[in-house]
LOLO-899858 format. One record per residue: x, z, y of N, C-alpha, C in turn; residue number from 1; residue in one letter. Coordinates in Angstrom, 2 decimals. Example, Ala and Ser with C-alpha at 12.3 -4.5 7.8 and 13.67 -1.06 7.14 Angstrom:
<nulums>
NULUM      n_xx      n_zz      n_yy     ca_xx     ca_zz     ca_yy      c_xx      c_zz      c_yy     k   r
NULUM     13.19      7.80     -5.69     12.30      7.80     -4.50     13.20      7.80     -3.30     1   a
NULUM     12.85      7.08     -2.25     13.67      7.14     -1.06     12.90      7.87      0.03     2   s
</nulums>
This chain:
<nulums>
NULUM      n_xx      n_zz      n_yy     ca_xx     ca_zz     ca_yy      c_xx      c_zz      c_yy     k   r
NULUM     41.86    -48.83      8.17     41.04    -49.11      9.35     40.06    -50.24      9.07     1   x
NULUM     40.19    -51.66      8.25     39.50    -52.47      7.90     38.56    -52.12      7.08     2   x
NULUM     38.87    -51.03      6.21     37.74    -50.28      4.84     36.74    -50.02      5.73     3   x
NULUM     37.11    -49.04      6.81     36.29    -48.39      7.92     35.22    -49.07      8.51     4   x
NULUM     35.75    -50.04      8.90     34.87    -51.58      9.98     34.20    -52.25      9.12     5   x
NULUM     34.38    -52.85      7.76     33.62    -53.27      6.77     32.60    -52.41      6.71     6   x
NULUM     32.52    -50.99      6.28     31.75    -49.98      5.83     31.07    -50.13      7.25     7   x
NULUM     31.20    -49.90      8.19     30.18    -49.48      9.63     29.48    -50.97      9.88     8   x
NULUM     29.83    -51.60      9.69     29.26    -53.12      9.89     28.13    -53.39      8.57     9   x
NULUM     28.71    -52.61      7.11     27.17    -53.06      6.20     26.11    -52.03      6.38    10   x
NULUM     26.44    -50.87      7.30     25.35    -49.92      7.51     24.76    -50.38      8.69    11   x
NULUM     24.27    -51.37      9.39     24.30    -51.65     10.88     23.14    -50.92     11.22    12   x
NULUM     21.99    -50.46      9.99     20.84    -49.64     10.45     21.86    -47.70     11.33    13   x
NULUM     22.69    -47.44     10.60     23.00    -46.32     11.05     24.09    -46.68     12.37    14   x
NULUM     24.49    -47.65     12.32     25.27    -48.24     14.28     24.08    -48.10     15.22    15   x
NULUM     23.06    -48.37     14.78     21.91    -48.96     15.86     21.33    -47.35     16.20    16   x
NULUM     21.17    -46.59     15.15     20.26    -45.16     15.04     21.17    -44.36     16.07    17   x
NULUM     22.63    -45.03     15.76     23.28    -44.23     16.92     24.09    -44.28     18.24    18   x
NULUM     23.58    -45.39     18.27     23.15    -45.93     19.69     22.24    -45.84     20.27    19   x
NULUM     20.84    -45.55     19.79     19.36    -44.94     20.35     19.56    -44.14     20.57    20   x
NULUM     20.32    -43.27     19.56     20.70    -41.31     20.17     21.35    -41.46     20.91    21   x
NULUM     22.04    -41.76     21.14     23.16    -42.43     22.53     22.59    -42.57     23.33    22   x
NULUM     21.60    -43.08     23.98     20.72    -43.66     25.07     19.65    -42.86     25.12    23   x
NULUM     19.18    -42.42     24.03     18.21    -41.06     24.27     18.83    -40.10     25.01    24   x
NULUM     19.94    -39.73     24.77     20.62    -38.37     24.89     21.43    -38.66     26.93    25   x
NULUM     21.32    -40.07     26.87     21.92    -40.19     28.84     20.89    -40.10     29.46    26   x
NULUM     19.71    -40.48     28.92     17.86    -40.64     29.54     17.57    -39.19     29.55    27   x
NULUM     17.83    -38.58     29.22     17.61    -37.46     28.99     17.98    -36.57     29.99    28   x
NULUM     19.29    -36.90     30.30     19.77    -36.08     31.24     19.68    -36.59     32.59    29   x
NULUM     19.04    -35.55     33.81     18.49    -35.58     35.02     19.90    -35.96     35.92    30   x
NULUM     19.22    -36.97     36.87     20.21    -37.74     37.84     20.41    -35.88     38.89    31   x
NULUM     21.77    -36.39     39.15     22.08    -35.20     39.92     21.52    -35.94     41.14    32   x
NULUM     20.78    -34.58     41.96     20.52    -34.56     43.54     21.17    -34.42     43.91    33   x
NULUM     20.95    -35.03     45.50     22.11    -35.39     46.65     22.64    -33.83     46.81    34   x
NULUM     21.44    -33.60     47.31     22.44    -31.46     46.98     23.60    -31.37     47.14    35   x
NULUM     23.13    -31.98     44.91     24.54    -31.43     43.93     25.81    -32.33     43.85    36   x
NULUM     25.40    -33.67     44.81     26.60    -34.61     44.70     27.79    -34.17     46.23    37   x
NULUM     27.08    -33.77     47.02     27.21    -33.31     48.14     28.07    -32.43     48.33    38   x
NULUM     27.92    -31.24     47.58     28.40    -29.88     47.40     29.85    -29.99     46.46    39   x
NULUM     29.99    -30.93     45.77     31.34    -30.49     45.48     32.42    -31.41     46.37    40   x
NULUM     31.60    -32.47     47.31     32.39    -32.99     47.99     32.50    -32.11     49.84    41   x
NULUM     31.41    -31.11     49.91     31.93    -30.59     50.78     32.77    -29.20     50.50    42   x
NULUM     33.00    -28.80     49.04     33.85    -27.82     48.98     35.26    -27.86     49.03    43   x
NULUM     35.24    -29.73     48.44     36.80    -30.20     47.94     37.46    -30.36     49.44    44   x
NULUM     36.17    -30.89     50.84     36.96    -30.67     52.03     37.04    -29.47     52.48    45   x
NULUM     36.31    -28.77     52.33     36.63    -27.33     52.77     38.01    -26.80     52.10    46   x
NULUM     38.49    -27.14     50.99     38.98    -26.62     50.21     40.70    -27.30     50.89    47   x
NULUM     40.56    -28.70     51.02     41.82    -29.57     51.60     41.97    -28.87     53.12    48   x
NULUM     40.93    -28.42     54.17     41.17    -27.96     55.47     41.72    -26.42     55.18    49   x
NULUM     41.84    -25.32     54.42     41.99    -24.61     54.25     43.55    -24.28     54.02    50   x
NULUM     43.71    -25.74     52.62     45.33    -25.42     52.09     45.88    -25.89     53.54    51   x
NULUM     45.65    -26.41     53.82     46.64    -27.36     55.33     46.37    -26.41     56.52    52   x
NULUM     45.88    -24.85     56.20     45.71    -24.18     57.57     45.09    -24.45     58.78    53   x
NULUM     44.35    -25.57     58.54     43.51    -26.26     59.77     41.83    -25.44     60.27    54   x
NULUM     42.09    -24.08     60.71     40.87    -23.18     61.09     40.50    -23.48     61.94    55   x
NULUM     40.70    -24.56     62.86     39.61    -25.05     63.47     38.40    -25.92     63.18    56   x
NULUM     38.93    -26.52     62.43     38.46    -27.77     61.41     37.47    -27.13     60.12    57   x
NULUM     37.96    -25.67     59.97     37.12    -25.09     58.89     35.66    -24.39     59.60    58   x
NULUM     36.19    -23.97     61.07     35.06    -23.71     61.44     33.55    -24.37     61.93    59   x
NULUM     34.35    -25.76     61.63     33.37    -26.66     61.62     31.78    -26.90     60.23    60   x
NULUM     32.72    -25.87     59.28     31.81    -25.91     58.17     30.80    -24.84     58.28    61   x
NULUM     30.97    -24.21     59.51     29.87    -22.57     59.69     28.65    -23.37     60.23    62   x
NULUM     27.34    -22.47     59.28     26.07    -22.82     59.59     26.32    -22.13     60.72    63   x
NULUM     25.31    -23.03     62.42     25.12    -22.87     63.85     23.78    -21.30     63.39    64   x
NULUM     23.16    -20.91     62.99     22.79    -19.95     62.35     23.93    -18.79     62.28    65   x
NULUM     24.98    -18.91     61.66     25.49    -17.85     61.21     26.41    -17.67     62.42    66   x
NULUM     26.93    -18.45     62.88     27.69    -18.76     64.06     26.95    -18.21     65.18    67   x
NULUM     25.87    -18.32     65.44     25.25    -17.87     66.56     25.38    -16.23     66.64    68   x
NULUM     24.96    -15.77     65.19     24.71    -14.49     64.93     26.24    -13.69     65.03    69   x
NULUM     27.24    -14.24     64.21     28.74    -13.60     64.24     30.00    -14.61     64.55    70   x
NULUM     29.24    -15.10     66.24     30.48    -16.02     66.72     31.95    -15.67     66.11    71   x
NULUM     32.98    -16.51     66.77     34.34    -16.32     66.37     35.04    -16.09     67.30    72   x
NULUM     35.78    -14.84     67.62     36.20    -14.37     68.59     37.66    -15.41     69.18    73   x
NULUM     38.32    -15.13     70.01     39.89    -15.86     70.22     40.48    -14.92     69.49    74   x
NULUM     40.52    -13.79     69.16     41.68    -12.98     68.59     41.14    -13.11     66.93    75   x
NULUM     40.23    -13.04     66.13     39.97    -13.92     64.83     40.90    -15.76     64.92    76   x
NULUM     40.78    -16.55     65.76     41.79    -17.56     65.80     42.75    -17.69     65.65    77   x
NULUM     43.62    -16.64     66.64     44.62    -16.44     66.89     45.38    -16.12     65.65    78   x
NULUM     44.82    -14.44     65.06     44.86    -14.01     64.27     44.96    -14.85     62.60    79   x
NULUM     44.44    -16.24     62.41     44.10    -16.63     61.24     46.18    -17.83     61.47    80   x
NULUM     45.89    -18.20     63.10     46.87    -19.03     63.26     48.40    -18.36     62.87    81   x
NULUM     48.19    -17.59     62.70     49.78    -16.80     62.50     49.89    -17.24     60.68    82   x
NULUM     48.75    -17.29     59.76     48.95    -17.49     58.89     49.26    -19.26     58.26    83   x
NULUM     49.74    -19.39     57.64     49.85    -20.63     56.30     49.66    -20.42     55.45    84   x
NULUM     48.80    -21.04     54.78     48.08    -21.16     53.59     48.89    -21.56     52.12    85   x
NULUM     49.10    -20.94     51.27     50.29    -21.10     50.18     49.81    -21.41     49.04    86   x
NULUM     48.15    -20.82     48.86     47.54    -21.60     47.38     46.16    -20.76     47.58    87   x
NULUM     45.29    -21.81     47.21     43.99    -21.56     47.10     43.95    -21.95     45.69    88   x
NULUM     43.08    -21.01     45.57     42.81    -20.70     44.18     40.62    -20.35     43.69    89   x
NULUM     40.08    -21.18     43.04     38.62    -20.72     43.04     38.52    -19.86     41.82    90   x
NULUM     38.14    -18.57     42.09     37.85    -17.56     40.80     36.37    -17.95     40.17    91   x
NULUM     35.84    -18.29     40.85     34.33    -18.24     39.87     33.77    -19.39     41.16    92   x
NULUM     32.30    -19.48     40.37     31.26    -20.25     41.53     29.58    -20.56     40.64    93   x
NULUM     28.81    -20.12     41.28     27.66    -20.33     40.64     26.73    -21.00     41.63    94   x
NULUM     26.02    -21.19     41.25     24.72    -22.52     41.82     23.17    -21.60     41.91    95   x
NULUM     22.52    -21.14     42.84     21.22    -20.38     43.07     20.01    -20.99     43.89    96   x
NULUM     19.10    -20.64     43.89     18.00    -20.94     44.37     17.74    -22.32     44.48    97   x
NULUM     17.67    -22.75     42.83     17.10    -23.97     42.82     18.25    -25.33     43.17    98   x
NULUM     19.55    -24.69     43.27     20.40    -25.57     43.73     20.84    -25.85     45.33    99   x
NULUM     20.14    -24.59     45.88     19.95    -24.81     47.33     21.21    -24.01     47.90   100   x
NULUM     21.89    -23.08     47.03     22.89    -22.29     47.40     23.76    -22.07     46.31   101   x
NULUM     24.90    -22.12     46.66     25.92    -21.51     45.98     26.83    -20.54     46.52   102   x
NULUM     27.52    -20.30     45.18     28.25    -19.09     46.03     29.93    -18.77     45.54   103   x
NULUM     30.76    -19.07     45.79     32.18    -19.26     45.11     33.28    -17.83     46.03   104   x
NULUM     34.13    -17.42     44.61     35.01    -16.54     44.94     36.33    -17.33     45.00   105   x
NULUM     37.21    -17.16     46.52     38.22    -17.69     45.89     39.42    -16.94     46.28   106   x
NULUM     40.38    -17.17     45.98     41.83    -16.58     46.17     42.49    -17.00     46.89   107   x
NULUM     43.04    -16.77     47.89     43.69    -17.21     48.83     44.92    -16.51     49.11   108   x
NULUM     46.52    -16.88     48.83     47.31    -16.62     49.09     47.84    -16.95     50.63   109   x
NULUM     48.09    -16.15     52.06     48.85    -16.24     53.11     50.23    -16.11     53.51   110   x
NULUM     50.46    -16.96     54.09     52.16    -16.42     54.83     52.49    -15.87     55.85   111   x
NULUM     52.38    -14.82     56.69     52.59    -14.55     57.68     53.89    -15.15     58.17   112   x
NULUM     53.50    -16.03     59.19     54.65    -16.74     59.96     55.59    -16.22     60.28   113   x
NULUM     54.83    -15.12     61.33     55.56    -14.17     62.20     56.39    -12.75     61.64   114   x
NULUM     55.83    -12.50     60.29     56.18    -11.29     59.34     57.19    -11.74     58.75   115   x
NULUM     56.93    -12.75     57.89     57.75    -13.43     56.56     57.34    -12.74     55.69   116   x
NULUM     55.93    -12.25     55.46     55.12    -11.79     54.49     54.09    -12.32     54.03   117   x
NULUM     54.17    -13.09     52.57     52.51    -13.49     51.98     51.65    -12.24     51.59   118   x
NULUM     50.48    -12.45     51.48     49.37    -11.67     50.98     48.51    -12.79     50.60   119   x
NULUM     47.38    -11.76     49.92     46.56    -12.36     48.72     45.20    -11.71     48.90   120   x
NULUM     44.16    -12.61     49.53     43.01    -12.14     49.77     41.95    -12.47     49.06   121   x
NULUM     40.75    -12.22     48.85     39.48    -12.89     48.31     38.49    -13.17     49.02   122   x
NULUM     37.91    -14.63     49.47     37.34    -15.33     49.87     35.98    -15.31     49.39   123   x
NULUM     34.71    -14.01     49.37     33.22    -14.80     49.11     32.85    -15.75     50.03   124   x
NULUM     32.22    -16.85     49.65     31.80    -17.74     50.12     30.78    -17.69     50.13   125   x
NULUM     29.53    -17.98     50.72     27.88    -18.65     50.44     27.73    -19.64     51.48   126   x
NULUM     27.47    -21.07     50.36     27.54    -22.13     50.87     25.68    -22.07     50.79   127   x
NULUM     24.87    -22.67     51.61     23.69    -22.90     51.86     23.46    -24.55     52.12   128   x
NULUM     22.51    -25.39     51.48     22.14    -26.41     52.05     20.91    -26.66     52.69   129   x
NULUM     21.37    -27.35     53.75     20.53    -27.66     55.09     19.91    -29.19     55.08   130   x
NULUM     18.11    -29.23     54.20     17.85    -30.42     54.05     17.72    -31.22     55.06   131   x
NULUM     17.47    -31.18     55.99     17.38    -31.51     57.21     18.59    -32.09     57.83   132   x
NULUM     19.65    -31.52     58.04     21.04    -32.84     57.97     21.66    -32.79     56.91   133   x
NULUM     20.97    -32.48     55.56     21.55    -33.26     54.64     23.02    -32.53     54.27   134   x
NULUM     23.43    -31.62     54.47     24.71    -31.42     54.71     24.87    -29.97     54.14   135   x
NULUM     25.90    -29.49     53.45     25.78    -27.71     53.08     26.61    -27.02     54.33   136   x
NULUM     26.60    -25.81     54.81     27.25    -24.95     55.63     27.70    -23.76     54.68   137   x
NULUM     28.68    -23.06     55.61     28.94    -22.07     55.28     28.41    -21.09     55.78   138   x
NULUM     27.89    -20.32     55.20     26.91    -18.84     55.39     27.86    -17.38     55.57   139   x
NULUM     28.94    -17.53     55.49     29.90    -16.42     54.96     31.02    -16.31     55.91   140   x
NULUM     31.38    -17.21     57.24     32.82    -16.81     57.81     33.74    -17.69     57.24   141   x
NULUM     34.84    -17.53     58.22     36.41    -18.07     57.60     37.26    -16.85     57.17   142   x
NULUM     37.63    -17.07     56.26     38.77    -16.12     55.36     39.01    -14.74     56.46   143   x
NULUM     39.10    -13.70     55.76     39.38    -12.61     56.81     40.94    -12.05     56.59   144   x
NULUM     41.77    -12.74     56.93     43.46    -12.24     56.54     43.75    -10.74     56.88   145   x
NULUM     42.95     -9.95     57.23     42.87     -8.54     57.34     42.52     -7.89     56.30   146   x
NULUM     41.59     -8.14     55.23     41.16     -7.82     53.96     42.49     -8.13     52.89   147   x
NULUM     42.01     -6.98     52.62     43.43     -6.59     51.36     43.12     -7.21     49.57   148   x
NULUM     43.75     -7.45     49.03     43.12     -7.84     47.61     43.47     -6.46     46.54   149   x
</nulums>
């Protein structure tokens, strides 16, 4: 280890060359936008209201847009409340239009309370961001526990 530190200390031109590449190479790379800092912190809550079965709280993440267009009935509520949530799982997720949308598959295992039956559904998501409050929505609904995997 001392051979090592001797040797890197009489080259100090090649310590320094790579430390410029070092600092070239962080300059280089573009500060993430609020967007993109945004978006994985509103998926990780979407993602915590989901395992904990809290669908009221998830419907808080629906763009007033999409909501307007395919309100949420009482029997979709009702219907989601019979379930517990046993493991979420994200299959994929990609980033579109410039960073303005994404779009994530995920897996969602249920318990039927009332059955004593889990099932296993798939969750598309399209998350949209809304520059204007700053904030992403969901474009896509809450989980449909009627859909089969």
């Amino acid at each position: 280890m001392k051979q090592v530190m001797r040797r890197i200390l009489k080259n100090k031109q090649v310590v320094i060359a790579a430390l410029l590449c070092v600092l070239a190479i962080a300059a280089c790379t573009p500060p993430a936008s609020s967007a993109e800092k945004s978006l994985s912190e509103a998926l990780k809550q979407y993602e915590t209201i989901i395992r904990w079965s809290q669908w009221d709280a998830a419907a808080d993440f629906i763009a007033p847009a999409f909501m307007a267009e395919n309100p949420i009935t009482r029997l979709d509520m009702d219907r989601l409340r019979l379930f517990r949530v046993t493991a979420y799982t994200i299959r994929s997720t990609g980033i579109y239009d410039e960073g303005m949308t994404a779009r994530q598959s995920v897996e969602i295992r249920m318990f039927n309370k009332n059955k004593g039956v889990e099932r296993t559904i798939i969750d598309d998501q399209e998350w949209r961001y809304n520059e204007e409050a700053q904030r992403w929505y969901l474009h896509s609904g809450l989980p449909d526990p009627t859909k089969r995997y």
